[in-house]
N, C-alpha and C positions, 0 to 999 in steps of 0.2 A: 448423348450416348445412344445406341442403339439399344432398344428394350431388349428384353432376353426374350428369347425361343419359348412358346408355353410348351409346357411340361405334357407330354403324351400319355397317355391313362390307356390301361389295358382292360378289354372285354373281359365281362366271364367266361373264364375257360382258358384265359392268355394267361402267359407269365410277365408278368410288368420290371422294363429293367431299371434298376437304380445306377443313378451315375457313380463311375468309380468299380461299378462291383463286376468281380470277376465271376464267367459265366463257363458253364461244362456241357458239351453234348451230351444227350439221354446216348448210355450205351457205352462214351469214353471215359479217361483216365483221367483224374485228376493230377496234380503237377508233381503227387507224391507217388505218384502210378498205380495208385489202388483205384479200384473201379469206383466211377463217381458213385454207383446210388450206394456205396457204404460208404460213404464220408458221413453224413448225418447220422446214423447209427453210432459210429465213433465220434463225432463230438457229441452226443446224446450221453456217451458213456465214461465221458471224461469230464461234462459238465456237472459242477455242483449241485443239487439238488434246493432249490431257492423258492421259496414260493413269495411271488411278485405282484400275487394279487390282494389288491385297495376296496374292502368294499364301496368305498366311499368316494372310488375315483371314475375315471372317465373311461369307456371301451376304448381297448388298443388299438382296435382298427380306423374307429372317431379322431383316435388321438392321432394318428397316422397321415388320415385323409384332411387333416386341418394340418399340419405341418405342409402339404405340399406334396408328399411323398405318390400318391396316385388318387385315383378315385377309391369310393369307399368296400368298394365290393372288392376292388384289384387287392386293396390291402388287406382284407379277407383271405385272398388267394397267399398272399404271400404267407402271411402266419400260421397257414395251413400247411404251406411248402416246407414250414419249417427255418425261414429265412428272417427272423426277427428275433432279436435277444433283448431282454429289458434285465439290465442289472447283472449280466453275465449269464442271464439262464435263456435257454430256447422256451420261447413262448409258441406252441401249435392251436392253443385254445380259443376261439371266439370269444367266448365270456370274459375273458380277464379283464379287470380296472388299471388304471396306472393312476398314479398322479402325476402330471406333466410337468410341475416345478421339481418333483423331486427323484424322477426315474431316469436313468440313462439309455437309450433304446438306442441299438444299432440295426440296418436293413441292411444284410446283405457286407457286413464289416464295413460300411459308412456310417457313422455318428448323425442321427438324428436330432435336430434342434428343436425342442417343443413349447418348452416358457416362451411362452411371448411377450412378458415381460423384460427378455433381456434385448435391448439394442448393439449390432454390430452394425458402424461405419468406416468407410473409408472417407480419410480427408487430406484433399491435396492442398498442404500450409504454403503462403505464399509469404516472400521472403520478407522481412522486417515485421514476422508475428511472431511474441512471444510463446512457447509451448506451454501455457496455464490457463486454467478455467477463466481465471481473475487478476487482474494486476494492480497492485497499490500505485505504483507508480503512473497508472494512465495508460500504458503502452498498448496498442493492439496485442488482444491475444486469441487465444484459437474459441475461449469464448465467447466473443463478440461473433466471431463468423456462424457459430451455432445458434445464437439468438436471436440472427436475421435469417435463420430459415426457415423456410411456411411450416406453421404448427410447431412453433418452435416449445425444444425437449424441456420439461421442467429438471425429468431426473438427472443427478451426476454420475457424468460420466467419467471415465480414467481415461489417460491417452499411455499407448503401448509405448514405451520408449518416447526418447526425445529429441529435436530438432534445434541446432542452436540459433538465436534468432537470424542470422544473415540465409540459413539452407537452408531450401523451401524442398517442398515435396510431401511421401506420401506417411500419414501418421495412422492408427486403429485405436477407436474409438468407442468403448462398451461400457456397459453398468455390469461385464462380469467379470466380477474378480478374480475368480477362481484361474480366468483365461489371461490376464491382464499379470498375475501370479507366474505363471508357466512362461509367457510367451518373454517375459521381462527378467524370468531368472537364468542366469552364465548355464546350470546343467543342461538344459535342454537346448541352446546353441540352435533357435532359429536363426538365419542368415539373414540379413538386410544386403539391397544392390545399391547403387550409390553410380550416378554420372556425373565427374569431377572434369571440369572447365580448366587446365591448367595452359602457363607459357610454354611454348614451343620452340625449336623440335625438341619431340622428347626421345632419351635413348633409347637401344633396341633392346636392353638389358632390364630397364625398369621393372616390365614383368617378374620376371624370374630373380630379380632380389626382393618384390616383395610376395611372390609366393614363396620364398625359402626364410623368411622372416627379417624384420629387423630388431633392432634395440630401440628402445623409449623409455624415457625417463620412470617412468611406472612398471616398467618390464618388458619383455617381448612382445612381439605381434606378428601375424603375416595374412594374408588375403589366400580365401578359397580360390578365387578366380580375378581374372584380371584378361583385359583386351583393349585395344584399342579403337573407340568407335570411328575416327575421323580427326586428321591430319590436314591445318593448313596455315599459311604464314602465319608466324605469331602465335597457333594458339592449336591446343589438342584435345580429344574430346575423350576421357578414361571412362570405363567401366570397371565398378569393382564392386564383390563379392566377398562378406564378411559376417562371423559371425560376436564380431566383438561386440561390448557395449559401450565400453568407456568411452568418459567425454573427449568430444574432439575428433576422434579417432582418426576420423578420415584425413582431417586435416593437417594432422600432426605428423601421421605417418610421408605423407605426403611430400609434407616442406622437410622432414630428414633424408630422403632421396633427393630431394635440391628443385624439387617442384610443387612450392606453395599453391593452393588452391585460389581460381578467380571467380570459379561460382559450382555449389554442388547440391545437389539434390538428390533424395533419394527415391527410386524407382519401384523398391519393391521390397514388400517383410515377407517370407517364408513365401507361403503359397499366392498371398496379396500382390497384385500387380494393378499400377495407379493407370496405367495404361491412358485414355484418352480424357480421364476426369481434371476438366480444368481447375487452374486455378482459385484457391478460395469455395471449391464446392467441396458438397460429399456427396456418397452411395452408399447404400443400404451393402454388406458383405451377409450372403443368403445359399443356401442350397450349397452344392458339389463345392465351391468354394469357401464355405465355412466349414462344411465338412475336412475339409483339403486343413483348414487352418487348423480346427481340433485334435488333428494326425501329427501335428508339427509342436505342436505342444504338447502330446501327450496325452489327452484327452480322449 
């Protein structure tokens, strides 16, 4: 994979941008048409009054510029700005502590990730592995592929959802629960994509009966989205967009429109996209797109 882009860090005296966050000219409107510089004043005065500070924890700016967020003086700037909340309340003070295992800090309305102790991965499961830490049975499962990785992880991990053993694709991988909670329960309806290998041709109707829903033995179902990637003798290539979880799903929905599944994999949970991580590897999920994931859960 191509490394990421390093992170650009702002002078003293700059405003450093955080990815994701929305940004207002000195002088314009914000998007509620009140003059930007009284937005801060007004969440100033709606916000609770919290006090956030730890004697015993780490400066918020330290805590800041080890996350990644900028250099250490830029995240001085920011806090000064007035653009950093821990816990719900505006932090403007230099002095404050946090404790980084146990404070929620957002820059800017992006979620900050501080514990470094918790692990986010992406793993793309290759077909005929089981979705389990461990298998009685012998079988390949996802962790054997974990413990042939360099510096291989002691702590356990949860895997988000699950992959039945023939569909390979993309699985999230953490020791946070909390996240693993959210992203895995029906109320919060992150979407997973799915490209389904079925026989061909297939009809021009398929779409729009399964986005109008169908019947399943367990109840209804229907697909957020639906297209078709690629069309050729013998065989079609579907995209679909869902935010069910039930087992099967894909497949099932699938063979009751009369087009059993010949190979499918899934491409993408909410903001996660497996994009060009081969088979049997993983990636660290870091910065603007864990953020991205925290927003989709809820978090």
């Amino acid at each position: 994979m191509t490394p990421p882009k390093p992170r650009k860090t702002a002078h003293r005296g700059q405003t450093p941008k955080v990815p994701g966050a929305r940004t207002t000219a000195r002088g314009g409107r914000d998007r509620t048409g009140a003059p930007a510089g009284s937005r801060p004043l007004q969440r100033a005065l709606q916000e609770p009054q919290v006090d956030v500070h730890d004697p015993d924890g780490v400066r918020l700016q330290k805590v800041l510029a080890q996350a990644g967020v900028a250099s250490r003086r830029a995240c001085e700037d920011l806090i000064e700005a007035g653009r950093v909340q821990v816990d719900g309340a505006t932090v403007r003070e230099l002095g404050v502590r946090i404790d980084p295992k146990k404070s929620v800090v957002f820059v800017d309305g992006v979620r900050i990730q501080l514990d470094q102790s918790l692990i986010y991965l992406a793993l793309n499961k290759p077909p005929g592995v089981v979705t389990t830490m461990s298998d009685p049975e012998g079988r390949p499962c996802i962790g054997d592929i974990l413990s042939q990785r360099p510096n291989a992880l002691e702590e356990r991990l949860f895997h988000v959802g699950r992959l039945d053993t023939a569909t390979e694709g993309l699985l999230i991988l953490t020791n946070d629960g909390d996240l693993t909670h959210r992203l895995t329960h029906p109320s919060h309806e992150v979407p997973k994509t799915y490209l389904a290998e079925v026989a061909g041709p297939v009809s021009k109707d398929i779409g729009k009966k399964l986005r109008s829903g169908i019947e399943l033995e367990d109840g209804p179902v229907k697909v957020d989205s639906f297209r078709m990637v690629d069309s050729r003798p013998g065989k079609a290539l579907l995209e679909i967009t869902l935010h069910e979880g039930r087992n099967h799903i894909v497949r099932r929905m699938l063979a009751e429109v009369g087009y059993p599944v010949l190979q499918l994999c899934r491409t993408q949970i909410g903001p996660v996209q497996m994009g060009g991580l081969r088979s049997g590897r993983t990636r660290a999920i870091h910065g603007e797109e864990l953020s991205k994931l925290f927003e989709a859960a809820g978090l």
